[in-house]
N, C-alpha and C positions, 0 to 999 in steps of 0.2 A: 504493500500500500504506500511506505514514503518512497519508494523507486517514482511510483505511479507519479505521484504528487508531486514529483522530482522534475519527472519527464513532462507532465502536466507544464508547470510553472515556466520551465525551460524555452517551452514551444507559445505561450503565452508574453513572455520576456523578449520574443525575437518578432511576433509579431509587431506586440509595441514600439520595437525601436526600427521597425520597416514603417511603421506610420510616421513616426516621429521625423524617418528621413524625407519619404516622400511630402510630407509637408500638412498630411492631412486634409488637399483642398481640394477635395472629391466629394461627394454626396454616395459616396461607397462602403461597404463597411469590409473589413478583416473580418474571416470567420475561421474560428479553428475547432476542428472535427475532432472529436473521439469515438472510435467505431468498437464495439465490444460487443459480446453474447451473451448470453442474460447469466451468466455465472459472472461476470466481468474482463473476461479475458481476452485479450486481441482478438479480431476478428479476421484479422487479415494472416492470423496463425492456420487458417481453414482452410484447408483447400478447396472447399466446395463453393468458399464466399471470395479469398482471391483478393487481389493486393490492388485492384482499382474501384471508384465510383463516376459514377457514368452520368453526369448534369447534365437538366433537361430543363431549359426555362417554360413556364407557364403563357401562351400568348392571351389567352384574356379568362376572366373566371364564367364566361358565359358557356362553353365548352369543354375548358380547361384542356384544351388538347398544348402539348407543347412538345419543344423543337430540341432536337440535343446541341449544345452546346459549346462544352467541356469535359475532360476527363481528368481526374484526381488521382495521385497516386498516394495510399496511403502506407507508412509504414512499420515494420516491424514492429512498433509497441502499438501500434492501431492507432496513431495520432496522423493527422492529417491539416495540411494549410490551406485555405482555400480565397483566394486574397481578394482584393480591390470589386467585391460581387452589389451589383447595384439592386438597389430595391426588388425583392418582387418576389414572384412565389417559386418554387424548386421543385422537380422532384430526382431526387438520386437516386441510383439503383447497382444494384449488383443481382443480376439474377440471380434467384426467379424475385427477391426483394425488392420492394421500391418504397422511399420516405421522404415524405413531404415537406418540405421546410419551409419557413416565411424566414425573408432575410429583411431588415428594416430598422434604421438607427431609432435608437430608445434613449431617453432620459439615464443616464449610468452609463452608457454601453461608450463610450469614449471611441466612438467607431471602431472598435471591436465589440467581437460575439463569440459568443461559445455553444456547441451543443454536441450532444450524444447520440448516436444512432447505436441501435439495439438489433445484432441479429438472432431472429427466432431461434428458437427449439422446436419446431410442431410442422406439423402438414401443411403444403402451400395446396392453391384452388385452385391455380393453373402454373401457366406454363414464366406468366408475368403478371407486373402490376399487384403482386400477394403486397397490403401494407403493411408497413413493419412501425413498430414506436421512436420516436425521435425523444429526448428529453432534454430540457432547459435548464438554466440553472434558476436557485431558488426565486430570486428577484428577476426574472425575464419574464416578460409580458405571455411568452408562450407557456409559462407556470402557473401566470395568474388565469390567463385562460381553462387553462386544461383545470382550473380551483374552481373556478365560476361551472365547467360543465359538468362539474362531479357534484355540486350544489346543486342545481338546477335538476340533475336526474334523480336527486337522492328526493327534490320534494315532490317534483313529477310521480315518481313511485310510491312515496308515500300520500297522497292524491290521488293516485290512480282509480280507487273506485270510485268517488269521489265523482271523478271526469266520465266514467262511465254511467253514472246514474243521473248525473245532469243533462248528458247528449243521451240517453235512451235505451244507451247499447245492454243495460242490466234493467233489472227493473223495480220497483220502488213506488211506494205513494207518495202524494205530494205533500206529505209533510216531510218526508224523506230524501226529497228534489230538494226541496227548498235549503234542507239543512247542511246536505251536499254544494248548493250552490252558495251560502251564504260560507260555509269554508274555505273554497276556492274563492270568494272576492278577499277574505280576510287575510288567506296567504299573500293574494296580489298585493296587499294593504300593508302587511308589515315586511315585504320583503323591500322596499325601495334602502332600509336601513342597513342591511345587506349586501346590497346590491352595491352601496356606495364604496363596499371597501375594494370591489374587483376594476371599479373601471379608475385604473392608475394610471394610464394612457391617453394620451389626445382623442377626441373624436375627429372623425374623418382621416382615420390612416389604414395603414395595413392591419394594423392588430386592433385600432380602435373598430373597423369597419367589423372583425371577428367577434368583438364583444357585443357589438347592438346587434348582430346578427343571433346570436347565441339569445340574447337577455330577450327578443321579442320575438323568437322562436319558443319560448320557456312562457313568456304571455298571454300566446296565441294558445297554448295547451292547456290554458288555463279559463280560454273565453274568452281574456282581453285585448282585440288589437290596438288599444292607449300605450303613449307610449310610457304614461307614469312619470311622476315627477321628477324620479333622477336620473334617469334617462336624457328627458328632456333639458333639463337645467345642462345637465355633461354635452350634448349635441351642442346646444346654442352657446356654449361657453369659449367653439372656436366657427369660422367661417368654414366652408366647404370650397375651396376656390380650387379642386383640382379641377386637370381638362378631361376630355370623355375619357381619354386613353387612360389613364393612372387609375380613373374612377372602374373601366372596364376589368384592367387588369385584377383588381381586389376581388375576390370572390367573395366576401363579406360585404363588398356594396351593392355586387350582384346580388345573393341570398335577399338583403335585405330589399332593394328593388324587387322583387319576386313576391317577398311577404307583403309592402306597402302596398304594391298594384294587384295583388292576388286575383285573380279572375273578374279583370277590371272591362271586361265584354257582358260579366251579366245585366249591367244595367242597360247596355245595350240590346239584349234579347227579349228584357220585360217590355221595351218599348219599340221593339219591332224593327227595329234600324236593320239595314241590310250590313250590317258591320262587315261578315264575311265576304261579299263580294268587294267591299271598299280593299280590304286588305288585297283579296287575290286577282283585282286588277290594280292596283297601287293608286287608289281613290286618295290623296295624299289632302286635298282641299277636304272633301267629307268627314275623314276623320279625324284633323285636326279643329274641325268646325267641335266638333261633339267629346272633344277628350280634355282641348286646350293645348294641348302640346305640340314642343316643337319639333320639328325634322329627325333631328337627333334624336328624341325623344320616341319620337315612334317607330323606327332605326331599331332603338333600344327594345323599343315591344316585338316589336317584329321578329328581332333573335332572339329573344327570351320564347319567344312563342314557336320556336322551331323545336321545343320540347313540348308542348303541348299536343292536346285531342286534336286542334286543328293544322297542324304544324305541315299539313299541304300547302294553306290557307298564306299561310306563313315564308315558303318557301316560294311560290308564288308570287307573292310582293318583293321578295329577293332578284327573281329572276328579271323584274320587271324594273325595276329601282335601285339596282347595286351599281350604277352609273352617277349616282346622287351628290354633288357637292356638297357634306356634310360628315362632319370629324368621325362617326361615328359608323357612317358609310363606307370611309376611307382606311380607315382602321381595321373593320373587315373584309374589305379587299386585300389589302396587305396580311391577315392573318392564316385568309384562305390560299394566298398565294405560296406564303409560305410554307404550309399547312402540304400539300398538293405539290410543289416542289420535289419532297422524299418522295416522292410515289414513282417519283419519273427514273429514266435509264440512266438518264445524264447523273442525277445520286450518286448512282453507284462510286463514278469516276471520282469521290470523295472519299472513296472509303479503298481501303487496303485486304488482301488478301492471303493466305497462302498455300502456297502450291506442293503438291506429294515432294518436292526435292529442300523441300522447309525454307521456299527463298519467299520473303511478303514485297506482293507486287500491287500496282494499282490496278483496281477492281474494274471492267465492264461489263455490261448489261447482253449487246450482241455482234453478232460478226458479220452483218448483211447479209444473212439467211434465218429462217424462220429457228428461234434458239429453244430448247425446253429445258428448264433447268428444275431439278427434281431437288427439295431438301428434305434431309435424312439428320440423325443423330443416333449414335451409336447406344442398343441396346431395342432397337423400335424394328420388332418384326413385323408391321408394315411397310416399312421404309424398306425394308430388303425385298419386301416382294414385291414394290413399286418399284426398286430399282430392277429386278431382274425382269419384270413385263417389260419396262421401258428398253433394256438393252437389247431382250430379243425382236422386240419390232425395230429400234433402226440396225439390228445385224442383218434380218429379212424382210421384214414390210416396208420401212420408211421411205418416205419417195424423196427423190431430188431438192437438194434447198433446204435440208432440214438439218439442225444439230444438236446437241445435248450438252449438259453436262451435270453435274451433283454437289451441291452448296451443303457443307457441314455444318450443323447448328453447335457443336458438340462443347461442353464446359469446360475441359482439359485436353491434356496433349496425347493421354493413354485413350479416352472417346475415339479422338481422331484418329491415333494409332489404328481402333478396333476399324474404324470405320474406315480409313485408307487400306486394310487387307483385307478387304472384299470385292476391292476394285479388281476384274481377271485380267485386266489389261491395261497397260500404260497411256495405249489411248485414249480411256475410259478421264473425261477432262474432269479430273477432284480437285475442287478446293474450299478450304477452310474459314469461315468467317467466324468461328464462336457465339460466343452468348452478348457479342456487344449488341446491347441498343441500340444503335443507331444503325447497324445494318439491320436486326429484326424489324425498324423503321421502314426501311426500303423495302422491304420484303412483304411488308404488312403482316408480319408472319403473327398466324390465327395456332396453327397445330403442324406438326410432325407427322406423316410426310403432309408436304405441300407444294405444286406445281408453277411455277411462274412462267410464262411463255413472253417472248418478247420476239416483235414482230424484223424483218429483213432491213427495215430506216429505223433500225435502231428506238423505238418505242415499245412500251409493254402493254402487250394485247391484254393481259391477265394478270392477276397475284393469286386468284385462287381459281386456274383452270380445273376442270375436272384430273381426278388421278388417272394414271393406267389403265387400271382396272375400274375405274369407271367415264367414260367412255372419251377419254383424251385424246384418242387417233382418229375418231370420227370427228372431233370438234376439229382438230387441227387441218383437218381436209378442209371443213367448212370455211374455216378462218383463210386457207390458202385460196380458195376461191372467190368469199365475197370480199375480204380488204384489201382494198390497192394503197 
């Protein structure tokens, strides 16, 4: 433990005097990593978790889809530097693990930060994306969060009937409603006292946005969409003068946009307004006549409503209006761009490979013939019999113009090992991309086996062709005839 604390202090000591050099005049913060398994012990001792973390910035909290960015190497004692990282949200990963992080200067934090990632003991649910816990230090606003939401469920829970015999779902006489409903206003009533000691943070930030999200999420379960008085007093205590972008990026002002407009079309349905068609030809004058809002603002409904019942409705007004002078317009053009980007051939040529002779080259997609690249990982007896269907149709059936090869998902060097002596022949084109994110980005990769075919101009006709054996040589016919 004083080793710990030793090496702790050391890497915290070096940070400080890289700010100190640079001067400090960034709006960035230093963040230093401690990576450990819930015993406490290096994480990157593991072979199975491995000596890097793979950063993925967040492009807006409407989606939350994000783009990778960075790679960290972490070392030997699991201590990690992660420097000059601006505002916003994270998520790092080491397969199959991914953890979430809000990076954002605080009150203390002298532009540094510190935090913990915790790798599991237990069963992951796929293949990625399993979340893992992150933890703060005592006084970090992600402490006082994570205090406010263990509050909040512990009175929810104890409430719980409560909530149920007021909304109906139990059942109960009306002296038994009432008595139910007069305890839930009474929690509402004595929690503002509470409540005051979690929000230590500005309103309208990153972590402020997570706390009013959190505290009128805890309201609403309660019956009350008010925002209650300490709430309110904490909001109006600073301005809100971010621009749409900073404000979209927060997923906490998203949430909380979502709670304030909550199905802000039903008062449009009791009075008959054709709302939906407004939306799905971008009727832009009609319903701003009837909401009040501006461009932006309904920009902002619009993509919030592409998770909704109507979310054709929705995409629709997108298809129709995403040409729109309007920050919030333009923001989603650039997110989609970017978004859609990885998807394409041209990707790859970002990313590095390597080949059966262990040399890592730069990646492409195709060779100007129709390509089918089959991926496998060692241990997946359907990847072997996707690989041997695929081999024997181009030893005998494949027609002209066609070519193959086999993308390794595989975690380690001994995977790959297994999986490169299966290949029966040198020509057989293997190579190894691992468990990095950002090529499973490219890949879109869903499961093990998976086929990607990419077309003769170097474009990808597919991420998830049909397999082999099901019916991949008949589509590949089709695809050679109808796309020019």
């Amino acid at each position: 433990m004083a080793q710990t604390m030793k090496n702790k202090a050391s890497w915290l000591a070096l940070v400080a005097l890289w700010f100190l050099v640079s001067g400090g005049m960034f709006a960035q913060t230093d963040v230093v990593i401690r990576w450990v398994d819930e015993q406490g012990k290096s994480a990157s001792q593991n072979e199975l978790a491995g000596i890097v973390l793979h950063v993925s910035s967040w492009l807006d909290g409407v989606t939350r889809d994000a783009v990778q960015s960075e790679v960290l190497v972490v070392d030997s004692a699991g201590w990690c530097q992660w420097p000059q990282v601006a505002d916003g949200v994270y998520n790092l990963e080491a397969l199959p693990w991914s953890w979430t992080v809000v990076v954002e200067g605080w009150n203390g934090s002298a532009g540094i930060d510190s935090l913990t990632l915790i790798w599991p003991n237990e069963p992951i649910a796929g293949l990625r994306g399993n979340p893992a816990d992150v933890i703060y230090p005592a006084n970090h606003p992600g402490s006082q969060l994570a205090r406010l939401d263990r509050w909040s469920q512990y009175t929810l829970d104890s409430l719980d009937l409560d909530q149920l015999m007021v909304t109906g779902a139990v059942g109960g006489n009306l002296e038994e409603k009432a008595e139910a409903a007069d305890r839930l206003a009474e929690s509402l009533a004595m929690s503002d006292s509470v409540l005051q000691r979690f929000l230590t943070v500005p309103a309208h930030t990153l972590w402020g946005d997570l706390m009013e999200a959190s505290i009128r999420s805890w309201r609403m379960s309660l019956g009350s969409r008010a925002e209650g008085e300490v709430l309110k007093r904490w909001l109006a205590a600073s301005q809100d003068s971010r621009s749409w972008k900073a404000r979209l990026r927060s997923p906490g002002w998203c949430s909380v946009w979502a709670m304030t407009h909550d199905v802000w079309w039903n008062s449009l349905e009791e009075e008959r307004r054709p709302w939906r068609s407004w939306v799905a030809t971008g009727d832009v004058d009609s319903l701003r006549s009837v909401t009040g809002w501006s461009l932006d603002e309904l920009h902002v409904a619009m993509w919030m409503g592409t998770n909704e019942s109507w979310s054709r409705w929705a995409e629709s007004w997108w298809e129709l209006r995403w040409t729109d002078d309007c920050d919030v317009a333009q923001l989603r053009r650039q997110h989609e761009l970017d978004k859609d980007y990885v998807l394409t051939a041209q990707a790859w040529g970002d990313e590095r490979w390597m080949t059966p002779s262990g040399e890592l080259s730069t990646a492409w997609a195709g060779d100007d013939q129709w390509c089918v690249w089959l991926v496998v990982r060692s241990g997946s007896i359907a990847g072997l019999r996707e690989w041997a269907l695929l081999r024997n149709w181009m030893d005998n059936q494949a027609p002209r113009g066609v070519t193959w090869g086999v993308l390794s998902v595989d975690a380690s060097e001994e995977g790959w090992a297994n999986t490169l002596s299966q290949r029966q022949s040198t020509r057989e084109r293997l190579r190894w991309v691992g468990r990095n994110p950002s090529w499973w980005d490219r890949l879109d990769l869903t499961g093990v086996p998976q086929v990607v075919v990419v077309r003769p101009d170097g474009e990808i006709q597919s991420h998830h062709a049909p397999l082999p054996s099901n019916g991949l040589f008949a589509q590949l016919k089709r695809w050679q005839i109808t796309v020019r």
